[in-house]
TORKOL-4160 file (C-alpha; in steps of 0.2 Angstrom, whole numbers, padded with zeros to 4 digits, m for minus):
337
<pt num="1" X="0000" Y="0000" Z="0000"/>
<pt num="2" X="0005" Y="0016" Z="m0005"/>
<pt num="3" X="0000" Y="0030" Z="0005"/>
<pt num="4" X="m0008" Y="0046" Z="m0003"/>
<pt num="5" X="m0011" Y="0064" Z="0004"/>
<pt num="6" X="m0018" Y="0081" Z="0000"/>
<pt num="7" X="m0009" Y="0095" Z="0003"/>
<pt num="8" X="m0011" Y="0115" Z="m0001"/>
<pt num="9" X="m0001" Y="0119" Z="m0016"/>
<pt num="10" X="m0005" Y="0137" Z="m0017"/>
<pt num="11" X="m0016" Y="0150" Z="m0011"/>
<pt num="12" X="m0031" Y="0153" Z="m0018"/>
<pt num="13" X="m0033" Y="0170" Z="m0026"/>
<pt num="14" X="m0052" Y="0173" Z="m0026"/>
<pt num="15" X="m0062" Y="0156" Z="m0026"/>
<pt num="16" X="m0054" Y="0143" Z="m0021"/>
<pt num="17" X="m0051" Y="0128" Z="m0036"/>
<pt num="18" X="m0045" Y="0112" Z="m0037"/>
<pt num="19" X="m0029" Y="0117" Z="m0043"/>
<pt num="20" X="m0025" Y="0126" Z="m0025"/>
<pt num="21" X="m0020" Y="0106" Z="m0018"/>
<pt num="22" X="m0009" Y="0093" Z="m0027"/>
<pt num="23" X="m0011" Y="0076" Z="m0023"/>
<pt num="24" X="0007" Y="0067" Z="m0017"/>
<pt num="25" X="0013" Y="0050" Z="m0012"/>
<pt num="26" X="0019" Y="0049" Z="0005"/>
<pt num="27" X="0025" Y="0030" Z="0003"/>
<pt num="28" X="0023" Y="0016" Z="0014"/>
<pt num="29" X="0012" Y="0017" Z="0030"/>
<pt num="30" X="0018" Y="0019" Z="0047"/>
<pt num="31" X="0017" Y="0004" Z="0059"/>
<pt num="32" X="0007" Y="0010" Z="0075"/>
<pt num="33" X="0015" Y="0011" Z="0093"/>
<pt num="34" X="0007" Y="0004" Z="0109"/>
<pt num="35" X="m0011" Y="0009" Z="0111"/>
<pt num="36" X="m0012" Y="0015" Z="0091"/>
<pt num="37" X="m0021" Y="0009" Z="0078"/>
<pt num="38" X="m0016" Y="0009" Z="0061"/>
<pt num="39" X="m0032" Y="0014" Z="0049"/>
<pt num="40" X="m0037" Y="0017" Z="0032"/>
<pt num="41" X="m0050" Y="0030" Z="0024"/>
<pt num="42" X="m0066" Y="0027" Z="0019"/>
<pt num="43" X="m0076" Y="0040" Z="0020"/>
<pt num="44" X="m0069" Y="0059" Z="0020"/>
<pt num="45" X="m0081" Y="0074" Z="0023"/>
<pt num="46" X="m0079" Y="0090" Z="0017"/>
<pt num="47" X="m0084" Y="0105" Z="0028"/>
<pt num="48" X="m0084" Y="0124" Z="0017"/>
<pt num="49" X="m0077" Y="0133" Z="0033"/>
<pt num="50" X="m0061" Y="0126" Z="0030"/>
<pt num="51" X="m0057" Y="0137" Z="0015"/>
<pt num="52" X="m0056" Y="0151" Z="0027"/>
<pt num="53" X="m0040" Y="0143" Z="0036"/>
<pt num="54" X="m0030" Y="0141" Z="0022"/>
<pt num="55" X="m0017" Y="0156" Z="0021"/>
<pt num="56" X="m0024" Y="0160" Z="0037"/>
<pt num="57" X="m0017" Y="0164" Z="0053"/>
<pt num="58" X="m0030" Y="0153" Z="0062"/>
<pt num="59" X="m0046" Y="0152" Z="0068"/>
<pt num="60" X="m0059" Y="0145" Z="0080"/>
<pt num="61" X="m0058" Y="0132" Z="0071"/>
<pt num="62" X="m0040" Y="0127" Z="0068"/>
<pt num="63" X="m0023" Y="0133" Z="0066"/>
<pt num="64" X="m0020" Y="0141" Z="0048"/>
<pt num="65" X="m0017" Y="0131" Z="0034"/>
<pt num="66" X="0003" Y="0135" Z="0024"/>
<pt num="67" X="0008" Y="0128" Z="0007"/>
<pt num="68" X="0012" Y="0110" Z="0009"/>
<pt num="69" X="0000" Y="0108" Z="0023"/>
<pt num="70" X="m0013" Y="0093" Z="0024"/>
<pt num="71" X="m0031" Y="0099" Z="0029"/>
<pt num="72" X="m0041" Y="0087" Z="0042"/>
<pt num="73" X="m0061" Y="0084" Z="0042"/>
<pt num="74" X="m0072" Y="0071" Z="0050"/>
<pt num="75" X="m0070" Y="0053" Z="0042"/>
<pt num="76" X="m0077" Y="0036" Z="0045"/>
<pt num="77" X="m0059" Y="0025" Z="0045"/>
<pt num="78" X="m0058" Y="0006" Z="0046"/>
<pt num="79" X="m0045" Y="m0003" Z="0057"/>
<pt num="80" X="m0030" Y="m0013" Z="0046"/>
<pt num="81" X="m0019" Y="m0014" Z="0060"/>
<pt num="82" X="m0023" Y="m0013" Z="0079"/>
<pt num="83" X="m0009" Y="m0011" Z="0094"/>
<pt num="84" X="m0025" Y="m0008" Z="0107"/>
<pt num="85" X="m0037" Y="m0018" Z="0117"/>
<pt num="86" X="m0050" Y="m0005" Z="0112"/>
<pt num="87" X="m0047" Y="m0012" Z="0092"/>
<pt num="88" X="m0050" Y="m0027" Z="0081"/>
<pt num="89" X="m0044" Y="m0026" Z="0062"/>
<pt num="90" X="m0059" Y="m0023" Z="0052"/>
<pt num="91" X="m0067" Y="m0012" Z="0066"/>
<pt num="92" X="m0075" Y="0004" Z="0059"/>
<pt num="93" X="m0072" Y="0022" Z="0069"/>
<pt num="94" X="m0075" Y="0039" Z="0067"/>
<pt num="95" X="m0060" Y="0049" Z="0067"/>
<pt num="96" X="m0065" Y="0068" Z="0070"/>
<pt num="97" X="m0050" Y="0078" Z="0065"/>
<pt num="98" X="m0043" Y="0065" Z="0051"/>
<pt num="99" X="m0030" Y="0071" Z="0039"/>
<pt num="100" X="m0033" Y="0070" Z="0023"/>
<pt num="101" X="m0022" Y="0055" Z="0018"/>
<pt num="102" X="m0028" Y="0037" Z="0013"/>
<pt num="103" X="m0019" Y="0028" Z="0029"/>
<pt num="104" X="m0011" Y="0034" Z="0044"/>
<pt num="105" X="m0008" Y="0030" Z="0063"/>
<pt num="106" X="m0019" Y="0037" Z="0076"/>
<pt num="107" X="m0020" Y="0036" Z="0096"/>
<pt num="108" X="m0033" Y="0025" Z="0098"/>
<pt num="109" X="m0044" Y="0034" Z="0111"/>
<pt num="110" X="m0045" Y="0047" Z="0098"/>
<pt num="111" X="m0058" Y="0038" Z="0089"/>
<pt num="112" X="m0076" Y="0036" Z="0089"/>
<pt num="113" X="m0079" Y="0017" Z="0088"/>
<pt num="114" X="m0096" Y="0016" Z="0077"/>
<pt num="115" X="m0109" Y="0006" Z="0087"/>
<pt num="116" X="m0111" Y="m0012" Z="0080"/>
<pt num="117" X="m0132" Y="m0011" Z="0080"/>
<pt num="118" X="m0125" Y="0004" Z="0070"/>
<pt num="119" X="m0116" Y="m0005" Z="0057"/>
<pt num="120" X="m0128" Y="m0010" Z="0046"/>
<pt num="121" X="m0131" Y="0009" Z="0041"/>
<pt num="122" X="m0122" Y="0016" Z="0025"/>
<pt num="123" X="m0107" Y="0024" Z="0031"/>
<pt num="124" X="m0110" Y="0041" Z="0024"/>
<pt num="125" X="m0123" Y="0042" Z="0037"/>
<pt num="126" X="m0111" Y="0043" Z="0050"/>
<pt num="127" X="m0105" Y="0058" Z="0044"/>
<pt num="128" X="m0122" Y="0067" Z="0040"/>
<pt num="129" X="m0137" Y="0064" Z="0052"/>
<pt num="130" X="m0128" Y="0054" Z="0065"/>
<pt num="131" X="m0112" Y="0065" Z="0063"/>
<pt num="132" X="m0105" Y="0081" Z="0065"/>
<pt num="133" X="m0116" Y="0090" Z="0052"/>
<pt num="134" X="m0131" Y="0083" Z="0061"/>
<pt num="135" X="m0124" Y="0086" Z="0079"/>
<pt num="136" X="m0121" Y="0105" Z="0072"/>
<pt num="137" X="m0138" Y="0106" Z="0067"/>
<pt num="138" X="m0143" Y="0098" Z="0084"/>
<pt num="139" X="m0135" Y="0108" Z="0094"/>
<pt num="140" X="m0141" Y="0124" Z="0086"/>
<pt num="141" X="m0159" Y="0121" Z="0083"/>
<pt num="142" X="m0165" Y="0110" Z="0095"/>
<pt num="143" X="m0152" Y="0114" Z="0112"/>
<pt num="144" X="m0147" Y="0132" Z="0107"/>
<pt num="145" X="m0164" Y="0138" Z="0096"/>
<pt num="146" X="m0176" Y="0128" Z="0106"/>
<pt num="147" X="m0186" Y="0125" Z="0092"/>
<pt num="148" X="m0206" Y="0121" Z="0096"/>
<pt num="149" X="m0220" Y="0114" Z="0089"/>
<pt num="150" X="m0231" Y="0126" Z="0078"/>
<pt num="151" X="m0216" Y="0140" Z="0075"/>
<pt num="152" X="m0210" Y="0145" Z="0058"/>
<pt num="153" X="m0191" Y="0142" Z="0054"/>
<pt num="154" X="m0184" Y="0147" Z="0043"/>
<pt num="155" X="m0164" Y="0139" Z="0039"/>
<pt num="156" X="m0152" Y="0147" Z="0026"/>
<pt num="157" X="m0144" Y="0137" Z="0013"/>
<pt num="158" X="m0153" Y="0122" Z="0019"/>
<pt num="159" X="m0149" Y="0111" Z="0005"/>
<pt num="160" X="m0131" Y="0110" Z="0011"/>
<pt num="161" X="m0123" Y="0099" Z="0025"/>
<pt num="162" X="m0130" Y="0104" Z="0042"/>
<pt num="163" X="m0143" Y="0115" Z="0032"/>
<pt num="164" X="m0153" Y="0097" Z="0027"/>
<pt num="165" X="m0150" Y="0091" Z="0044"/>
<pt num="166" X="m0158" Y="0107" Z="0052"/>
<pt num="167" X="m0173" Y="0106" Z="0041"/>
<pt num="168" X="m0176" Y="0088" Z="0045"/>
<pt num="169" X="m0175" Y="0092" Z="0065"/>
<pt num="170" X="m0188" Y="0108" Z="0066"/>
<pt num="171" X="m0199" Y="0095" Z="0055"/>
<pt num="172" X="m0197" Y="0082" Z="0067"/>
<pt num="173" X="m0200" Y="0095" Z="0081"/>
<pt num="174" X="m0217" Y="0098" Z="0074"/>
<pt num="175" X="m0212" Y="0117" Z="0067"/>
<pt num="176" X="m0218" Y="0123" Z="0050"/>
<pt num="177" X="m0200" Y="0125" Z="0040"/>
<pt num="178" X="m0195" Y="0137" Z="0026"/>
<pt num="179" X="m0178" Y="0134" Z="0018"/>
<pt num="180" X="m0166" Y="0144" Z="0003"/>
<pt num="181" X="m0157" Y="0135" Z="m0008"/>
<pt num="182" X="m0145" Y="0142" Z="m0024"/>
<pt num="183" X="m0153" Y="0132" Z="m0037"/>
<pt num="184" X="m0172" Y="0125" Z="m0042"/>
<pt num="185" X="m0166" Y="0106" Z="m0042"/>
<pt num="186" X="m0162" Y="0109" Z="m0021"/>
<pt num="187" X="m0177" Y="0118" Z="m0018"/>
<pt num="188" X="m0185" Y="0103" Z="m0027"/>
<pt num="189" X="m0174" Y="0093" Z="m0015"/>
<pt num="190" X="m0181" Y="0102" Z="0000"/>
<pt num="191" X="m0199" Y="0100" Z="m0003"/>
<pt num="192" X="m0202" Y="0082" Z="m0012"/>
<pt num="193" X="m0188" Y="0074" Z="m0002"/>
<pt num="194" X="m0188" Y="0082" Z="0013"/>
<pt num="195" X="m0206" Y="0089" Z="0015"/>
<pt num="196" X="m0202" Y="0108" Z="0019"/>
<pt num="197" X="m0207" Y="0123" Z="0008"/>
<pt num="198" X="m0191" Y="0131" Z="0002"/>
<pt num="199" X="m0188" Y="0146" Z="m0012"/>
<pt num="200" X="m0171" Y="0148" Z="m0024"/>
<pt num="201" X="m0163" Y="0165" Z="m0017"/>
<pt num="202" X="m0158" Y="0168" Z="m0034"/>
<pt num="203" X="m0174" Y="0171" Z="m0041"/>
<pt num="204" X="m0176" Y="0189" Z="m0032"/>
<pt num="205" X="m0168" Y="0199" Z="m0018"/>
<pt num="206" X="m0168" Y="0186" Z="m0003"/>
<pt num="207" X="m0180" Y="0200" Z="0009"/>
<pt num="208" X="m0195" Y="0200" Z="m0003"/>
<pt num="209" X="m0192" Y="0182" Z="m0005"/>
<pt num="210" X="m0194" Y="0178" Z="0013"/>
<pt num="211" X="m0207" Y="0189" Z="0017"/>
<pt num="212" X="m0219" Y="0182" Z="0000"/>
<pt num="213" X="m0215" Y="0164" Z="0010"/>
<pt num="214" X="m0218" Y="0169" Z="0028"/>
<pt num="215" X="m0230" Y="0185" Z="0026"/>
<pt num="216" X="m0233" Y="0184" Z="0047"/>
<pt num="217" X="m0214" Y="0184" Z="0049"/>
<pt num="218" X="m0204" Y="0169" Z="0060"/>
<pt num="219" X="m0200" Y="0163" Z="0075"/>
<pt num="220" X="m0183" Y="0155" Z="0072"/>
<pt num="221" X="m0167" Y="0158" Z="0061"/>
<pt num="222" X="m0154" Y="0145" Z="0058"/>
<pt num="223" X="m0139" Y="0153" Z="0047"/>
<pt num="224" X="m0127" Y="0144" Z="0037"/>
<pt num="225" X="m0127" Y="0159" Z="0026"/>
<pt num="226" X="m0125" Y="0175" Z="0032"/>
<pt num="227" X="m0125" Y="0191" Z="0019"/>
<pt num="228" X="m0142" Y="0197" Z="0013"/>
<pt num="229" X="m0149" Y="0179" Z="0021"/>
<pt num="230" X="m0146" Y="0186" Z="0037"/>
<pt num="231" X="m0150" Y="0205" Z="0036"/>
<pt num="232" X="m0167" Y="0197" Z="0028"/>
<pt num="233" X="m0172" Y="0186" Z="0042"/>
<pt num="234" X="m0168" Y="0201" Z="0052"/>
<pt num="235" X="m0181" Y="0212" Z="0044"/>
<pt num="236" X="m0194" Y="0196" Z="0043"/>
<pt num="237" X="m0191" Y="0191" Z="0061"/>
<pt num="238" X="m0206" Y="0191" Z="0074"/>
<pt num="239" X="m0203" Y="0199" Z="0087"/>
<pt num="240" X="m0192" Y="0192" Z="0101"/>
<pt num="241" X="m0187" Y="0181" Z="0090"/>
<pt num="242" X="m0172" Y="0171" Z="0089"/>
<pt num="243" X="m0159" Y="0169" Z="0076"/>
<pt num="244" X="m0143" Y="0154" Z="0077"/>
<pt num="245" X="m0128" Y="0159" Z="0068"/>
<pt num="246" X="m0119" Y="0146" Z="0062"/>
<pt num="247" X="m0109" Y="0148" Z="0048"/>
<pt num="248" X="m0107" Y="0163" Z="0034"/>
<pt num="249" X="m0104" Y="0153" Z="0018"/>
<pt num="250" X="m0104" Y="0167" Z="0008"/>
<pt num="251" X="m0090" Y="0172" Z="0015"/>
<pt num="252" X="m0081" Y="0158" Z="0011"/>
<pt num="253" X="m0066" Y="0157" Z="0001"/>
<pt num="254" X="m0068" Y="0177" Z="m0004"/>
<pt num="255" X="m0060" Y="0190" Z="m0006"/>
<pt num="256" X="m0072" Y="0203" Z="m0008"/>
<pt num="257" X="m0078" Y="0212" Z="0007"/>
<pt num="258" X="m0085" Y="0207" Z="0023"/>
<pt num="259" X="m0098" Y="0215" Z="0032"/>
<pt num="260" X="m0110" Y="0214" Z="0046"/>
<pt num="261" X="m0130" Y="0217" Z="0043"/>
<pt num="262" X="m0133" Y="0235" Z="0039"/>
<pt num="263" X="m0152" Y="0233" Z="0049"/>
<pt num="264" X="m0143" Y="0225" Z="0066"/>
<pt num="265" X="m0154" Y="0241" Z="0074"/>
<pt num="266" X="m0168" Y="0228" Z="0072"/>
<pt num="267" X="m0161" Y="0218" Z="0085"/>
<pt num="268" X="m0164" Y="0232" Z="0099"/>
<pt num="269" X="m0183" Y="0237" Z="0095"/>
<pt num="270" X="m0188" Y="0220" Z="0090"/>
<pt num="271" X="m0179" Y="0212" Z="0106"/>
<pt num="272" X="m0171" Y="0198" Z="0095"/>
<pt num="273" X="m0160" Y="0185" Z="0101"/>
<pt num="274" X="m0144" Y="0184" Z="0089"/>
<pt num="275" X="m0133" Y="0168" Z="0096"/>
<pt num="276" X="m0119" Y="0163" Z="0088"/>
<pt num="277" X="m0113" Y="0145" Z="0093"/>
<pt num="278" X="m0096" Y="0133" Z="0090"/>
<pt num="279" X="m0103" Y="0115" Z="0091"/>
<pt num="280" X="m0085" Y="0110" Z="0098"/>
<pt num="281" X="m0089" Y="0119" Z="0115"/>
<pt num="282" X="m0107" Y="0107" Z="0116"/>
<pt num="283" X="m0099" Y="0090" Z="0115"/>
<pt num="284" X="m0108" Y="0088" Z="0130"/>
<pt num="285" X="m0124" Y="0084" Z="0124"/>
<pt num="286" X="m0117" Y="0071" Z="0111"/>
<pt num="287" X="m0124" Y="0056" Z="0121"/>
<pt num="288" X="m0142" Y="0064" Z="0122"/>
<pt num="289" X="m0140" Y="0068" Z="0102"/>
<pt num="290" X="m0134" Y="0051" Z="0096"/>
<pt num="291" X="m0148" Y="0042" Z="0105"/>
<pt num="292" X="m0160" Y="0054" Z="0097"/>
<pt num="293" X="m0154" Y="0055" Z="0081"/>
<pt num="294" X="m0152" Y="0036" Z="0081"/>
<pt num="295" X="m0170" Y="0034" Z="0084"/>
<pt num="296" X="m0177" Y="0046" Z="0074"/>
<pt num="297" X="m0165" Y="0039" Z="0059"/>
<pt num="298" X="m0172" Y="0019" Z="0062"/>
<pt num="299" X="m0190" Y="0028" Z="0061"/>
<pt num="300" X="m0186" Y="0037" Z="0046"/>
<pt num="301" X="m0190" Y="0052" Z="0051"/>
<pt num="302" X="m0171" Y="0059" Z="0048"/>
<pt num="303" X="m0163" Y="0057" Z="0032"/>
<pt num="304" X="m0144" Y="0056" Z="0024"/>
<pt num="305" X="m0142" Y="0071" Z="0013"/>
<pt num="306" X="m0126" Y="0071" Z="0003"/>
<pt num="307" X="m0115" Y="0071" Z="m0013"/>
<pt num="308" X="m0105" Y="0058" Z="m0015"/>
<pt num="309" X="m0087" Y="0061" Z="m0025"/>
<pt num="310" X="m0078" Y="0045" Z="m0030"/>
<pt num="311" X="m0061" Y="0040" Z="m0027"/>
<pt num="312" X="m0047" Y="0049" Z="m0014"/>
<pt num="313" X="m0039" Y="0062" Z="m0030"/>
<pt num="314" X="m0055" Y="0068" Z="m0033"/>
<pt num="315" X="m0054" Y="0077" Z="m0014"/>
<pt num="316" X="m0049" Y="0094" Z="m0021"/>
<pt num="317" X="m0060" Y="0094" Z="m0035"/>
<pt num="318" X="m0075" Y="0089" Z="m0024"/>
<pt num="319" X="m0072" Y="0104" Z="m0010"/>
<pt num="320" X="m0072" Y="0116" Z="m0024"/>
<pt num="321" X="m0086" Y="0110" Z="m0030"/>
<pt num="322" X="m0093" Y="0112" Z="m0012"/>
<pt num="323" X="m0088" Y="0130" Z="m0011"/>
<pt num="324" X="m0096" Y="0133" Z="m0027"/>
<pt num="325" X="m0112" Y="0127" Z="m0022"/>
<pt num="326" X="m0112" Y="0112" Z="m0033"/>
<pt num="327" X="m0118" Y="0099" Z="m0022"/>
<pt num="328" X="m0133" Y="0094" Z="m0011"/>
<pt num="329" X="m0129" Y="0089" Z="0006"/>
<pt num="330" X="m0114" Y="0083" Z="0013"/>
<pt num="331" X="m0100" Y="0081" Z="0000"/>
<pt num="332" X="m0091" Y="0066" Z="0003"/>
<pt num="333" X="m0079" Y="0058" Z="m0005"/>
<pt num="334" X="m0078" Y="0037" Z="m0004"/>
<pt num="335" X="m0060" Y="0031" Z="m0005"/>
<pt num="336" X="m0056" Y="0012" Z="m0006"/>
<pt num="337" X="m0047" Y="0003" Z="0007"/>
């Protein structure tokens, strides 16, 4: 086995493209030490906040990415070799900060053993609605937003990653959900798949949009978006109502200007709740959520969302693909063992 790695090649000037990472062989893999496991992609996910780490100092999320560095994301890994009780060869884990390389050696009490009345589950479910995407959503909409029955939510980019997962939890909390998308094939998504009323923001300016959709206003936000998504469920928001920041993907990968919302004043008058969260600082309530979210999945009542990207060297093509907007769900890229 010949082990395989993306690393940044150059910074991105503008959007970021494929041809920022190269693709490189590393060689054979290492043999794991006591209490390490030695495993193997196969499942990588993608998350579009990354792109704003790389050149960067560092942020919340991570230290900055340089040229020649190796970006890490959520994966679902199987066992080849194991140096630890904890491990059997052939056992399949989580791995929640996974380089992106096909093999490598890991500590194994840095893994998340997938449940074996789990297993049965494709495995890019463990990276959407059972994963961090879904945990994100969780965390904000149910924990955080408190959603309830009978409210109107409304969740930006909701065809994306923790956007699908948000959707399916204020349905499953009995709310009436409203999501945006970027094109008419994820509204359709939205609505025949996942049984919420959704509008493309593209087909007007995203406040009359909101308003034509939820004429006596809403209760919750959840934002993945930021820009004019956010100033407009600023202006559409009942009041006292409450609004989840989660992401700003319009930001991603940019380099045009970044700005607040010019109407934030609502916020005082209207008594609004803005809350911005970092899932990392609720991994508390990852218990409660993957017994939920378990549940709720065996009933059918939560869904996997994602694009799936074939084969390891397609990584950089598929996360600029993702910042683009070209993919519904989670992207995820399926590497052979």
């Amino acid at each position: 086995m010949i082990v395989e790695e993306v690393r940044v090649a150059r910074y991105p000037a503008g959007a970021v493209r494929a041809g920022d990472f190269e693709v490189a062989g590393t060689g054979a893999p290492p043999t794991p030490g006591a209490g390490q496991v030695l495993v193997a992609l196969r499942r990588l996910g993608l998350n579009a906040g990354m792109a704003t780490r790389i050149g960067a100092a560092g942020t919340p999320y991570g230290p900055g990415l340089t040229i020649g560095s190796v970006p890490e994301s959520d994966a679902v890994v199987e066992v080849l070799v194991s140096r630890s009780d904890a491990y059997r060869p052939g056992d399949l884990a989580v791995r929640p900060r996974s380089p992106w390389r096909t093999a490598d050696v890991v500590d194994a009490g840095e893994l998340r053993r997938i449940p074996r009345d789990r297993s049965d589950l494709p495995l890019e479910t463990h990276l959407t609605v059972l994963g961090h995407v879904g945990f994100t959503a969780y965390t904000g909409m149910v924990h955080l937003g408190r959603v309830r029955p009978g409210e109107t939510v409304y969740v930006s980019g909701a065809a994306g990653g923790v956007g699908s997962c948000a959707v399916q939890w204020a349905r499953a909390y009995g709310a009436r959900v409203i999501g945006s998308a970027g094109s008419d094939a994820k509204t359709s998504l939205l609505t025949e798949d996942l049984g919420v009323e959704a509008f493309n923001y593209r087909h007007g300016a995203a406040v009359d949009l909101l308003r034509a959709a939820a004429p006596d206003g809403i209760d919750l936000f959840f934002d993945n978006i930021g820009g004019d998504q956010l100033e407009a469920a600023l202006d559409v928001l009942s009041f006292r109502g409450r609004a989840m920041i989660c992401g700003i993907a319009s930001q991603y990968g940019s380099a045009g200007e970044r700005r607040g919302p010019a109407n934030y004043a609502r916020a005082i008058y209207q008594e609004l709740t803005l809350r911005g969260f970092a899932v990392t600082a609720h991994d508390e309530l990852r218990p409660r959520f993957e017994a939920e979210a378990g549940k709720l999945v065996r009933e059918g009542t939560l869904r996997s969302v994602h694009t799936s990207v074939p084969g390891f060297a397609r990584t950089p093509e598929a996360f600029a693909t993702l910042l683009a907007g070209g993919n519904s769900g989670r992207a995820i890229v399926t590497c052979a063992v």
